[in-house]
DRENLUMTI-467906 format. One line per 4 residues: number of its first residue (from 1); their letters; for each residue x, y, z of C-alpha. Coordinates in pm, whole numbers, plus 50000, padded with zeros to 5 digits. Layout:
% residues N
NUM	A	X,Y,Z  ...
This chain:
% residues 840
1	XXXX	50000,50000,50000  50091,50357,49960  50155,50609,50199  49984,50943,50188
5	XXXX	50043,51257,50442  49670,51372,50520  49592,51312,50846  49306,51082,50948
9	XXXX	48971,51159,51002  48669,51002,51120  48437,50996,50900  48054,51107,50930
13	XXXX	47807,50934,51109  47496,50767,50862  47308,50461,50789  47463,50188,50632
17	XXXX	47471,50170,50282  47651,49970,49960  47846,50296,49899  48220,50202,49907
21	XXXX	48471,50401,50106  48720,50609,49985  49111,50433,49923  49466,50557,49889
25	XXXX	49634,50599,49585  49796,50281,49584  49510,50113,49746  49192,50081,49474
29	XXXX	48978,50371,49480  48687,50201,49425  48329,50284,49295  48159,50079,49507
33	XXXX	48073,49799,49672  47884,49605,49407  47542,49513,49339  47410,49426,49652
37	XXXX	47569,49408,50023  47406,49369,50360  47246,49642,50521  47294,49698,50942
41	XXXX	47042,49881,51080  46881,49656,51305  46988,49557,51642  46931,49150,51672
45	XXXX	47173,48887,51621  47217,48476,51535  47428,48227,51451  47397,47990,51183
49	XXXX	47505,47704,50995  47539,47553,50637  47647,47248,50480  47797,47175,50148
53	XXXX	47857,46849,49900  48134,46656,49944  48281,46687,49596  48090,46924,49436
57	XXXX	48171,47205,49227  48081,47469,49474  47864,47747,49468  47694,47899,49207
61	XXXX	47652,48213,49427  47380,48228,49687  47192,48505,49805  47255,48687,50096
65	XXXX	46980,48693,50339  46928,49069,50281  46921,49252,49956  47073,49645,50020
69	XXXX	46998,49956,49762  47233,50223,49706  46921,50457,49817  46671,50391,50128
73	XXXX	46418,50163,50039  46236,49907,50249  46191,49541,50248  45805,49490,50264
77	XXXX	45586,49222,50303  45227,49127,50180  44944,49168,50374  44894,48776,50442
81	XXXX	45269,48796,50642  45476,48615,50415  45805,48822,50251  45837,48809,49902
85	XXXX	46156,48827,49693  46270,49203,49603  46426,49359,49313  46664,49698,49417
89	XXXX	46927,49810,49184  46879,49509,48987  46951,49248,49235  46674,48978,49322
93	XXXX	46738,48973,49741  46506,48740,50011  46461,48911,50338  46605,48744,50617
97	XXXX	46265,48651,50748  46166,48396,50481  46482,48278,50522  46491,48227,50924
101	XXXX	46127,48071,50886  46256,47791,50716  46430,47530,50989  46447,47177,50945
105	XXXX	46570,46853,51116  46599,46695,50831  46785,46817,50551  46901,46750,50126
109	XXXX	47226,46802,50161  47279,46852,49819  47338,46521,49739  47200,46148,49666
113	XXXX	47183,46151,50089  46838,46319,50154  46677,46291,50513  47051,46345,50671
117	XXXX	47009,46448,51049  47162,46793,51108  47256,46693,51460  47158,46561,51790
121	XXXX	47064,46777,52125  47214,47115,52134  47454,47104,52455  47670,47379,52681
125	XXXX	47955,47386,52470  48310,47499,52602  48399,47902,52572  48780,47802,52400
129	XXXX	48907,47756,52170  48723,48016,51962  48553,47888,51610  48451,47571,51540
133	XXXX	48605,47268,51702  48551,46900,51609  48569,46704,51931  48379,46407,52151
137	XXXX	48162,46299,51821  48035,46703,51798  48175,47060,51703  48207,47323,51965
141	XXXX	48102,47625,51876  48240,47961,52005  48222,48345,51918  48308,48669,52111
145	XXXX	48057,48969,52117  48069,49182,52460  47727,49362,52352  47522,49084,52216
149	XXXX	47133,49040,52400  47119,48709,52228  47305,48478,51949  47199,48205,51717
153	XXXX	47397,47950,51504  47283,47918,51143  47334,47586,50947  47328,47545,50586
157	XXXX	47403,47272,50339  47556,47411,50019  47262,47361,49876  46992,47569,50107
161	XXXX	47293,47854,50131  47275,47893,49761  46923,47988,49801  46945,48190,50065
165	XXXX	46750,47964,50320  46868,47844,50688  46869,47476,50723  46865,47503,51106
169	XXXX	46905,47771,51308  46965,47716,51707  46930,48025,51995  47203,47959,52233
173	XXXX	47086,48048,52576  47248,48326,52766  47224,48099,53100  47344,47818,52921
177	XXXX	47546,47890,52624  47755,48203,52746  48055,48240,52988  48172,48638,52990
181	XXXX	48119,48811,52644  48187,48460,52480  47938,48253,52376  47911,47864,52309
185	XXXX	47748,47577,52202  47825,47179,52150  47617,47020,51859  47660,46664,51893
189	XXXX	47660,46405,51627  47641,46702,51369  47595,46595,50980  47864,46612,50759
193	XXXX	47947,46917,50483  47769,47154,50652  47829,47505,50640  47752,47789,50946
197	XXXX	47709,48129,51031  47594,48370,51335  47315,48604,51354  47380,48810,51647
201	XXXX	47096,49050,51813  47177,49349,52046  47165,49747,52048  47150,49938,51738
205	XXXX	47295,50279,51746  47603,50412,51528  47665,50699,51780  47758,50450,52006
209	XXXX	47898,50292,51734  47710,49972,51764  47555,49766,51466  47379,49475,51615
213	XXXX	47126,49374,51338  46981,49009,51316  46918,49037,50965  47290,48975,50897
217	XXXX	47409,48581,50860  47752,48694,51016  48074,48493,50894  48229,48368,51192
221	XXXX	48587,48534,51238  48746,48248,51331  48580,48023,51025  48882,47806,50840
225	XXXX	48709,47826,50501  48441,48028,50403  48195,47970,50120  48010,48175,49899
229	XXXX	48093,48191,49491  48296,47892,49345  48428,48039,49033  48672,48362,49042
233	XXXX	48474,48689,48924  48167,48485,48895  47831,48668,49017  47578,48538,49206
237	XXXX	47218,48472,49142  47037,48779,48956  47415,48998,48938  47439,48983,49284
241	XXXX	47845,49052,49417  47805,48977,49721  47588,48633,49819  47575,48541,50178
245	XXXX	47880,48353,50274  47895,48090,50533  48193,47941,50747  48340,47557,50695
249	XXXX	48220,47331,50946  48481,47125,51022  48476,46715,50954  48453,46462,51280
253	XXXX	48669,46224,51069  48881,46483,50875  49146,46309,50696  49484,46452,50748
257	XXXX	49709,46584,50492  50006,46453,50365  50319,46662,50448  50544,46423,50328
261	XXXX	50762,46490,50651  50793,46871,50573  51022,47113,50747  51050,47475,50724
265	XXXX	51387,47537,50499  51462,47792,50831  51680,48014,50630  51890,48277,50763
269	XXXX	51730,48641,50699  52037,48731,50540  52052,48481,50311  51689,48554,50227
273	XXXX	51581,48667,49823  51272,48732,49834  51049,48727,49532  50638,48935,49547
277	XXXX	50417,48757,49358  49986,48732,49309  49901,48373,49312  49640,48463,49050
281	XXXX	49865,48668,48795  50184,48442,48813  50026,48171,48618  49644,48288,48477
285	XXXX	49763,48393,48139  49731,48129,47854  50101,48155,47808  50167,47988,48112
289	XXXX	50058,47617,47981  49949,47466,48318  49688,47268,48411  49496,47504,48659
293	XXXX	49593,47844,48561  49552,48105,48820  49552,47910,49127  49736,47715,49370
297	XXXX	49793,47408,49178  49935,47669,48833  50220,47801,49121  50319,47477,49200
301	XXXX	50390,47403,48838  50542,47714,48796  50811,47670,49113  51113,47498,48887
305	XXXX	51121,47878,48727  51129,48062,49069  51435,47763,49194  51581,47840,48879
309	XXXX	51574,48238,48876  51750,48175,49258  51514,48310,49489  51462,48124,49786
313	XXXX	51122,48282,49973  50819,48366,49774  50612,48656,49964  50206,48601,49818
317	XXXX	49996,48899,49818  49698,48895,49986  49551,48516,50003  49343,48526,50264
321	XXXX	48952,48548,50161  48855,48855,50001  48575,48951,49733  48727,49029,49417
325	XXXX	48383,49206,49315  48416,49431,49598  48530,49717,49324  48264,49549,49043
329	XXXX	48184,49755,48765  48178,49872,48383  48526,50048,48296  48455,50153,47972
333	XXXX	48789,50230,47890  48908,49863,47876  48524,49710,47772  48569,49498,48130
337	XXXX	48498,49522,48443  48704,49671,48737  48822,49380,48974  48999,49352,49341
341	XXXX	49247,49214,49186  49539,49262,49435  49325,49126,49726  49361,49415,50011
345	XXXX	49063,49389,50142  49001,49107,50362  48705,48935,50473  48839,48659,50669
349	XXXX	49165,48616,50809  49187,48229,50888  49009,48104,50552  49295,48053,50253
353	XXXX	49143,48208,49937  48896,47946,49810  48916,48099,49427  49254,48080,49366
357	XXXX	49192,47712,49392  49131,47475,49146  48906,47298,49299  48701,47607,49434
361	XXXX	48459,47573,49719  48472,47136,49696  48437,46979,49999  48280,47275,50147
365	XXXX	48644,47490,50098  48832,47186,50263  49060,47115,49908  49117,47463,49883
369	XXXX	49292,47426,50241  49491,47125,50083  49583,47274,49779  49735,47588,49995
373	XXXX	49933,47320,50191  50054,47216,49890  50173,47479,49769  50393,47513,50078
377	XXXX	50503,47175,50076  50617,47158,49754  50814,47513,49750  50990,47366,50107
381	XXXX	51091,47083,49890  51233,47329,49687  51415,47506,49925  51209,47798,49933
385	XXXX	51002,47960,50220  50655,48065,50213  50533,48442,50349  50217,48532,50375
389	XXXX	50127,48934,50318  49847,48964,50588  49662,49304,50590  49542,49369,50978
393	XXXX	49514,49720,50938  49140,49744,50811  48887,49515,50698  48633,49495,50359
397	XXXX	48383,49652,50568  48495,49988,50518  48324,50245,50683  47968,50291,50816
401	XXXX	47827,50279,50431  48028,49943,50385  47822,49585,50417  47827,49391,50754
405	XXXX	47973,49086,50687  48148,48987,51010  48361,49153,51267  48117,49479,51273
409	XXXX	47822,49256,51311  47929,49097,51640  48170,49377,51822  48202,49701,51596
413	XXXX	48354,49923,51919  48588,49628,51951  48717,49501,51604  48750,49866,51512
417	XXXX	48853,50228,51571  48576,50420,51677  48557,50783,51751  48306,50922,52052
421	XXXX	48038,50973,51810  48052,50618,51618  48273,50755,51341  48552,50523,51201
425	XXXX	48919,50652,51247  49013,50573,50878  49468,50529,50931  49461,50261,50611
429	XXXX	49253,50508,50394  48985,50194,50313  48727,50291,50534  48839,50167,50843
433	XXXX	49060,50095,51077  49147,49704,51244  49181,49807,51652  49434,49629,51680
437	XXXX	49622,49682,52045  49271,49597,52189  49285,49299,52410  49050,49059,52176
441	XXXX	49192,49184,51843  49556,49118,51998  49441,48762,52062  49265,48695,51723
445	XXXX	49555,48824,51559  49807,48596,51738  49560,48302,51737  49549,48359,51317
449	XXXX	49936,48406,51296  49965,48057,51485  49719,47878,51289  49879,47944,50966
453	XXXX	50227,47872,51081  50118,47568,51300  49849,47459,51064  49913,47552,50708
457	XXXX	50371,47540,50770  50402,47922,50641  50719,48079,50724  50641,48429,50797
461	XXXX	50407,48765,50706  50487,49090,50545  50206,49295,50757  50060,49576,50531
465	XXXX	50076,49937,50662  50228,49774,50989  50249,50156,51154  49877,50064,51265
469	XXXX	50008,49778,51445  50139,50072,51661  49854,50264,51681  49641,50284,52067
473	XXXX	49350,50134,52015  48978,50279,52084  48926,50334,52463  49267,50289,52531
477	XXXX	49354,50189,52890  49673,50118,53027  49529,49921,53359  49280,49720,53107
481	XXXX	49562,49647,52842  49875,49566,53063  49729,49529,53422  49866,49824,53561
485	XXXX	49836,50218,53459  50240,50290,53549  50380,50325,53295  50504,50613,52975
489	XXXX	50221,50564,52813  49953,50678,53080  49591,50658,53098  49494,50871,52893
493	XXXX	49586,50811,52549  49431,50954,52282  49313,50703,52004  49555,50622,51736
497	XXXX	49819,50736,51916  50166,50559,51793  50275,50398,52116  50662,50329,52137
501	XXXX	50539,49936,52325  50284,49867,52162  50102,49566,52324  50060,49353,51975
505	XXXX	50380,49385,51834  50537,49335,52159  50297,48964,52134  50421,48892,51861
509	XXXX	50773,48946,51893  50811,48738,52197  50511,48491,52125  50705,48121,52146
513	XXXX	50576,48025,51819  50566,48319,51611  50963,48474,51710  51131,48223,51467
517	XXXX	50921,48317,51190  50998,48633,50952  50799,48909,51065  50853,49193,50812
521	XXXX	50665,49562,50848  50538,49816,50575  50639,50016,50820  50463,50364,50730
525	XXXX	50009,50441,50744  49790,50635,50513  49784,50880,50829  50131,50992,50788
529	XXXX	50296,50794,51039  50641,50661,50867  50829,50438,51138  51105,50318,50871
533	XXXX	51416,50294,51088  51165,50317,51433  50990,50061,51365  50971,49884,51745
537	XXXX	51101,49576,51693  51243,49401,51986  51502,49244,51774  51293,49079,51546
541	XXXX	51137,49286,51328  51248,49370,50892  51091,49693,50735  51038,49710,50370
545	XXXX	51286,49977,50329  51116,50263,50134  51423,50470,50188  51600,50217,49990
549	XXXX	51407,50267,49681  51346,50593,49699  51745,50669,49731  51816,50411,49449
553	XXXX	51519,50558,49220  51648,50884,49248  52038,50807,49169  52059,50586,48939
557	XXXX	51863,50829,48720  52103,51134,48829  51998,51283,49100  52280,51534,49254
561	XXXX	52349,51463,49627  52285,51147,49715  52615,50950,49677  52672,50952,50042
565	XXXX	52289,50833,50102  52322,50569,49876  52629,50450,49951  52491,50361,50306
569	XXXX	52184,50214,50142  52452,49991,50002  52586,49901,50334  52225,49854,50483
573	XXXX	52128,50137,50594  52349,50129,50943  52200,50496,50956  51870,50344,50988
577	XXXX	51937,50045,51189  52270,50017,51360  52175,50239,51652  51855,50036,51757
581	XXXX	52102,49717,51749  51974,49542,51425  52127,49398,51143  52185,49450,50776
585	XXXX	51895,49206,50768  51642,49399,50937  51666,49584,50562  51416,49466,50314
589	XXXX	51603,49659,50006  51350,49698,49671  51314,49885,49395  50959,49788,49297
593	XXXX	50682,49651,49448  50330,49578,49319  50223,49893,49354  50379,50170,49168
597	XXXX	50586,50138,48817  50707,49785,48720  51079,49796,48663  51059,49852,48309
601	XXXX	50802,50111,48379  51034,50318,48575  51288,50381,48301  51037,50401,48047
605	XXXX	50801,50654,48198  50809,51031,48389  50415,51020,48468  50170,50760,48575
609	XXXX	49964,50660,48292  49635,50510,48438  49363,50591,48201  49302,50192,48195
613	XXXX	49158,50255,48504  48872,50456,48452  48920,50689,48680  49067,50996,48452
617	XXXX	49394,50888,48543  49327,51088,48892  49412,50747,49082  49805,50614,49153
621	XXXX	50109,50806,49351  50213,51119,49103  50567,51117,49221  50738,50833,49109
625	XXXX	51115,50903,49103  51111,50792,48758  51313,50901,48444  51150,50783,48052
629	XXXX	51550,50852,47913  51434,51036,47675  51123,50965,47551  50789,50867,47710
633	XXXX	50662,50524,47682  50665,50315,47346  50918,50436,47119  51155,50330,46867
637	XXXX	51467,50484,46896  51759,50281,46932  51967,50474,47196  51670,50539,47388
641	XXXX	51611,50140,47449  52007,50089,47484  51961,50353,47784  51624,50179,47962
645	XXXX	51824,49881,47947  52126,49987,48087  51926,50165,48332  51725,49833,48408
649	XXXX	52028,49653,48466  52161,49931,48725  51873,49879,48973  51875,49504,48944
653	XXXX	52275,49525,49024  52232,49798,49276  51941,49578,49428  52206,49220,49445
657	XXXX	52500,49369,49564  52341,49552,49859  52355,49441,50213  52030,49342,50338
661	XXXX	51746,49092,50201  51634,49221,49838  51278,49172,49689  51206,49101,49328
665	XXXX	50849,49200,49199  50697,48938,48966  50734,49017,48644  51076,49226,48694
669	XXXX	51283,48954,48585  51161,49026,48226  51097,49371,48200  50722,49317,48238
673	XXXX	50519,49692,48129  50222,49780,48206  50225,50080,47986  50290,50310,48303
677	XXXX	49998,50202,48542  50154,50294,48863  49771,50167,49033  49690,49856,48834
681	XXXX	49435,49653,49151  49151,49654,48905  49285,49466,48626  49224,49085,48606
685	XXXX	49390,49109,48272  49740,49100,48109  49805,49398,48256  49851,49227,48554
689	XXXX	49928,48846,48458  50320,48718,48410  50368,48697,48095  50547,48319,48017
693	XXXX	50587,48377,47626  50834,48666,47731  51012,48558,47986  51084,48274,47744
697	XXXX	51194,48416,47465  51401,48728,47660  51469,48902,47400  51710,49165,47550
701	XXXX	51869,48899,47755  51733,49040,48073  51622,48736,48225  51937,48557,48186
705	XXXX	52143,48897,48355  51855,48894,48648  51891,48539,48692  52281,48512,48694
709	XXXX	52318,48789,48894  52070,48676,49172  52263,48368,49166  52560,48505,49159
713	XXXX	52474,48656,49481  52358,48340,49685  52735,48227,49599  52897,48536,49751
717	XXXX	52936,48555,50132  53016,48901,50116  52679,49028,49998  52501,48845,50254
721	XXXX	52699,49004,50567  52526,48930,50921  52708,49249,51057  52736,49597,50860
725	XXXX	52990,49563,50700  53375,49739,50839  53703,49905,50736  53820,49544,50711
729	XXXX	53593,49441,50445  53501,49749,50272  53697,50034,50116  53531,50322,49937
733	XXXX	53658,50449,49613  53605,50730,49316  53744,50747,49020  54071,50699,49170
737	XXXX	54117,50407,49463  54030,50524,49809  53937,50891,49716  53564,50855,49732
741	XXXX	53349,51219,49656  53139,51250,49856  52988,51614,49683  52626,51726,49625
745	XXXX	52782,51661,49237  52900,51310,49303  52736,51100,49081  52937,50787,49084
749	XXXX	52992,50543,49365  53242,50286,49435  53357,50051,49643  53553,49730,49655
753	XXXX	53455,49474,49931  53668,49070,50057  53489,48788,49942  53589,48446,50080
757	XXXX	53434,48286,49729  53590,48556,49466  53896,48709,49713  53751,49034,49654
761	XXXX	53492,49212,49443  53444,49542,49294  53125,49760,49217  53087,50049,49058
765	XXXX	52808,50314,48962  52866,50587,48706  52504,50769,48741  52641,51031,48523
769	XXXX	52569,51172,48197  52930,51149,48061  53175,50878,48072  53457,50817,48289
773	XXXX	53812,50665,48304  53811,50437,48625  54117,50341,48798  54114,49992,49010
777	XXXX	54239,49977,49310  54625,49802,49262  54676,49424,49375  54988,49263,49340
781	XXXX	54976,48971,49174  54602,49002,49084  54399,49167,48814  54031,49218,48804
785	XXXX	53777,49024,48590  53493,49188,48427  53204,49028,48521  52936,49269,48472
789	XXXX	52926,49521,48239  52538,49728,48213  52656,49867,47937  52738,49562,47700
793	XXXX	52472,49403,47554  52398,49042,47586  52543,48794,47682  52804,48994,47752
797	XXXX	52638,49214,48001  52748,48899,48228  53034,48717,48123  52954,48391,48242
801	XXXX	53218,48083,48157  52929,47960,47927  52880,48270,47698  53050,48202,47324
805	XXXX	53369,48432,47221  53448,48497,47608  53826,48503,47525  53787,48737,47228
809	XXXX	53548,49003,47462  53890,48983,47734  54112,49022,47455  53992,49357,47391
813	XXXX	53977,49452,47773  54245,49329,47842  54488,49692,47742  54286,49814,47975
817	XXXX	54340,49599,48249  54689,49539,48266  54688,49929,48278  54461,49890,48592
821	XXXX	54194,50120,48425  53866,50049,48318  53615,50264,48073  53270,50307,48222
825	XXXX	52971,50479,48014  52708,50683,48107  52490,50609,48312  52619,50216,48372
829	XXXX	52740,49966,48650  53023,49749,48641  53103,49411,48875  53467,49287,48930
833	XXXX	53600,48979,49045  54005,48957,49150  54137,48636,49030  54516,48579,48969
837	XXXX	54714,48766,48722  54737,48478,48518  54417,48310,48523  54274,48519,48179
């Protein structure tokens, strides 16, 4: 996500709507929330259940047990009682009446087996652990909600859910079925493939910022699957985009899965490459030639090419379960329609995507679960780890127009930011904000991070706009949250407030099972709070290193006076991290991320070009640190291209031999365009989708430099330092050894750096716009090999052993070196090895 400098503010007070809420320019800004979404204006709650087909399809899109207009209008009955089915905005909805009227023992589950029992007796039920729980022949049941009058648990079978009817709906009884603000229940001999939700009842009043309404089938937020549409960007019944969904209810004789005696590869942060990819996008285009393109299953065929490029840790974007329709709707410009296509916007934090697997909502989500175990098993087997990029700052919600699909429907003044007057502090800029320092978020949070690295063998989470990790939550109170009110923070806290221990990240970082894992921070909000550097970390803790691209952005293109800034961007930023006592490692260097220009984007354009968006091009971060060398976007001119790939090749070097952990963005690693969209979440297109057909034939020979250089660095020790790096290891240099220039006109860097592997390398960065004469530093006996050269085309951009007329290409460096001097161009980078005098 992007960062932006306006300051938060709650936003008004109204009646829920559809009406999406505003986002950030690197976060969607969407146009709405689809066709239909639930409404919360009521002030009852239940909980309820649904069952599904073993083996089926899935879901062809249900209803949701409330149709909602973008204007006021009224479900009404006729006069004999019974609701009828409504048409607003062009959406056929059943009110949740019809629906709750309908309750059965005995149930079609959807398949051959009609006249299945649901269950046997309702009983107590146990208050942990929350969600459902197979156990003693039964599932336990159990949800928080602290203002709840009363609770019932909805079951479905696929079928019924696809209607939009209950199949049984049980009221758990405060005296019974509740211990604190937890409530419980124990259904006994339940029936397979059944599928559950909540309706929960209570006050109704968005001043007090409470949105009890019983008219909402709430997903539970603790659900390991949930259900709703089986086929990605499919719509459900009558256009609707967002059918009721319903939670997994898990198996008494689930079978367990395979791990083939899987370990976590446990790599050493500094060793770490790191490669950002969309599950969807990596393998969706027909180019790709797998069996199941766009999901699960297409990565795993697709892993030989990530093992091959030489990254070892694959960081997914959002697959947790989100509603790609959430931004649904014509965009002319393109003759499509407008997708969530990046996936920031979850719905539930527990449940793996279900449409980014092949076999969709089967088994009532259960084979979507398998398929993302898979995926991890089979990249461990690779040697690569597995992070997850987890987004607890907000939720799909939004704000008080946004549907009620969950969290606000059974705690809002918990789950969320709330001002006095029911307004939602809005730090992510999507509508909301996740509260997360309160004492029940803090334990969801931790109880999600465990289940996917206990359950599901991931390795670690990039959090999203992790500054809100920071932030004090609503009603902040020191005794409540730690036990005591001593302490620097006080009582009185205002909310939002950055707090320098904040109780969740302090969780986290000392949590047994979650401090061995990677735990990296977007360390910076869309309400101007930008902790790079501060990030509290208690030892633990990366930060995607904005400074890092932002210094190498503006350099490498010519920027006057930042040699000395990017020479200790080089080293790791010490002057970010040293003083707080981490590591080179604690750096997550990039150049490029999914949001923003692609890296042939950045040398091809100076503004954002997102008229594909439909949105006037008004959408996307304006200042971009980009340079178009000469000419903007497409163009044939010869020295033009030479330049962009030069220039390509500089940030991919500067990016490998930097200390820290570097990310790669998918698609890099073949110059991947998409024609300057800096904002692209809408597209579930090519603009967006890897494109195999040119990665394979690399035409400019860019995927063979990225993929020899990134290997080249797993082989050197001395670009994967533990410690920043000393006088003992590193010398800086100009154009002349050891006299570095360090002037607001220095545009060329250099330094030389002991290698166990290759004795000693050297690097060098002319960022100029003339060339320069380069003298090597002098070792007797030695001379220095040219390894990489950005301003040679290929192969001999890389001089590997197996590239053809290697000898002849020395030949005519070779005056040159025995002279000690080497020729650098404009606005190029070169790599040295020192091997002995004699050995070329």
């Amino acid at each position: 996500m992007g960062i932006s400098v306006a300051p938060p503010v709650p936003t008004a007070s109204s009646a829920c709507s559809c009406s999406a809420p505003c986002r950030p320019s690197h976060h969607p800004v969407g146009s709405g929330f689809g066709s239909a979404a639930i409404l919360c204006q009521s002030s009852r709650t239940k909980l309820c259940l649904i069952s599904g087909s073993d083996g089926q399809s899935g879901l062809m899109g249900g209803l949701n047990s409330i149709a909602v207009s973008r204007v006021n209008q009224v479900v009404r009955g006729d006069h004999s009682g019974n609701r009828r089915l409504l048409t607003i905005c062009g959406v056929t909805g059943i009110t949740s009446d019809s629906a709750s009227s309908l309750e059965k023992d005995i149930v079609d589950d959807g398949t051959k087996n009609v006249g299945v029992h649901v269950c046997g007796k309702p009983q107590k039920g146990r208050p942990l652990p929350f969600g459902p729980t197979a156990m003693n022949n039964g599932v336990n049941f159990s949800v928080h909600s602290s203002g709840a009058s009363a609770i019932s648990l909805c079951l479905y079978t696929e079928a019924d859910l696809g209607k939009g009817v209950i199949t049984k709906e049980v009221e758990l009884n405060p005296q019974v079925n509740k211990t604190g603000d937890v409530w419980h229940i124990f259904l006994p001999e339940i029936a397979p493939n059944l599928l559950y939700g909540y309706r929960v009842d209570g006050k109704f009043s968005l001043e007090e910022g409470c949105c009890y309404d019983p008219k909402c089938v709430l997903v539970d937020p603790y659900a390991k699957a949930v259900i709703s549409r089986g086929l990605y960007g499919m719509l459900g019944p009558g256009g609707n985009c967002w059918p009721q969904m319903a939670g997994m209810v898990p198996p008494l004789d689930e079978e367990e899965f395979d791990w083939e005696g899987d370990s976590p590869p446990r790599i050493k942060q500094k060793d770490l490459i790191i490669y950002e990819m969309h599950v969807r996008g990596f393998t969706r285009d027909p180019s790709s030639e797998v069996e199941h393109p766009g999901t699960y299953f297409g990565l795993v065929e697709k892993l030989p090419h990530l093992k091959e490029l030489g990254v070892n840790c694959i960081e997914l974007m959002p697959t947790h379960e989100f509603n790609e329709l959430e931004y649904y709707a014509y965009n002319p410009v393109l003759q499509d329609h407008k997708m969530n296509f990046w996936g920031y916007s979850t719905i539930n934090f527990f449940s793996p995507m279900t449409r980014y697997a092949a076999s969709g909502t089967n088994n009532c989500g259960r084979d979507a679960i398998k398929e993302f175990k898979t995926l991890v098993r089979e990249a461990h087997k690779l040697g690569m780890e597995v992070l997850m990029d987890v987004v607890f700052n907000h939720t799909a919600e939004g704000n008080e127009m946004g549907p009620t699909i969950s969290f606000r429907g059974f705690d809002n003044r918990v789950y969320y930011m709330i001002a006095p007057k029911g307004e939602f502090y809005n730090y992510s800029g999507c509508g909301n904000t996740f509260n997360c320092n309160h004492p029940v978020v803090r334990r969801f949070i931790i109880d999600c991070l465990r289940y996917w690295v206990l359950e599901m063998h991931v390795d670690g989470f990039r959090f999203d706009l992790a500054s809100i990790l920071t932030r004090a939550s609503s009603l902040w109170d020191r005794a409540n949250v730690f036990g005591t009110s001593d302490g620097p923070e006080g009582d009185n806290v205002t909310t939002g407030t950055p707090l320098s221990e904040p109780p969740l990240v302090d969780m986290m970082s000392n949590d047994p099972v979650l401090r061995d894992v990677k735990l990296i921070a977007e360390a910076w909000d869309t309400g101007g709070l930008y902790q790079v550097g501060s990030f509290p970390h208690w030892g633990v803790w990366s930060e995607w290193n904005g400074q890092f691209r932002d210094t190498a952005r503006s350099f490498i293109k010519g920027t006057d006076g930042l040699a000395g800034l990017f020479a200790q961007c080089l080293c790791g930023s010490p002057h970010l991290y040293q003083e707080s006592g981490r590591k080179p490692w604690h750096s997550v260097n990039f150049v490029t991320a999914h949001d923003g220009f692609t890296l042939a984007d950045l040398v091809s354009y100076n503004e954002k070009h997102n008229e594909a968006n439909g949105e006037n091009n008004n959408d996307g971060e304006s200042h971009n640190a980009s340079w178009n060398c000469g000419e903007e976007g497409d163009t044939n001119s010869l020295p033009v291209l030479r330049l962009r790939q030069r220039q390509m090749r500089n940030f991919m070097l500067a990016l490998m031999v930097s200390q820290g952990v570097p990310m790669i963005t998918m698609g890099d690693e073949y110059a991947h365009t998409k024609g300057g969209n800096n904002n692209s979440y809408c597209h579930d297109n090519t603009i967006n989708y890897f494109q195999w057909d040119q990665k394979d034939t690399d035409a400019q020979g860019f995927y063979r430099f990225c993929r020899l250089l990134v290997n080249f660095r797993r082989q050197s020790d001395a670009l994967c330092l533990g410690e920043f790096p000393t006088a003992e290891k590193l010398q800086w240099h100009g154009v002349l050894p050891n006299t570095p220039d360090w002037s607001e006109t220095s545009r060329f860097v250099a330094f030389s750096l002991v290698d166990s592997q290759a004795k000693e390398l050297y690097v060098a960065f002319n960022a100029g716009h003339l060339p320069t004469l380069v003298t090597l530093p002098e070792r007797p006996g030695f001379k220095w090999f040219p390894l990489v050269d950005t301003s040679k085309g290929p192969p001999y951009d890389f001089l590997s052993d197996d590239v053809k007329y290697r000898t002849v290409v020395l030949a005519q460096t070779a005056n040159f070196l025995n002279c000690n001097v080497y020729p650098m161009l404009s606005y190029s980078s070169i790599l040295f090895l020192l091997v002995s005098e004699n050995e070329f």
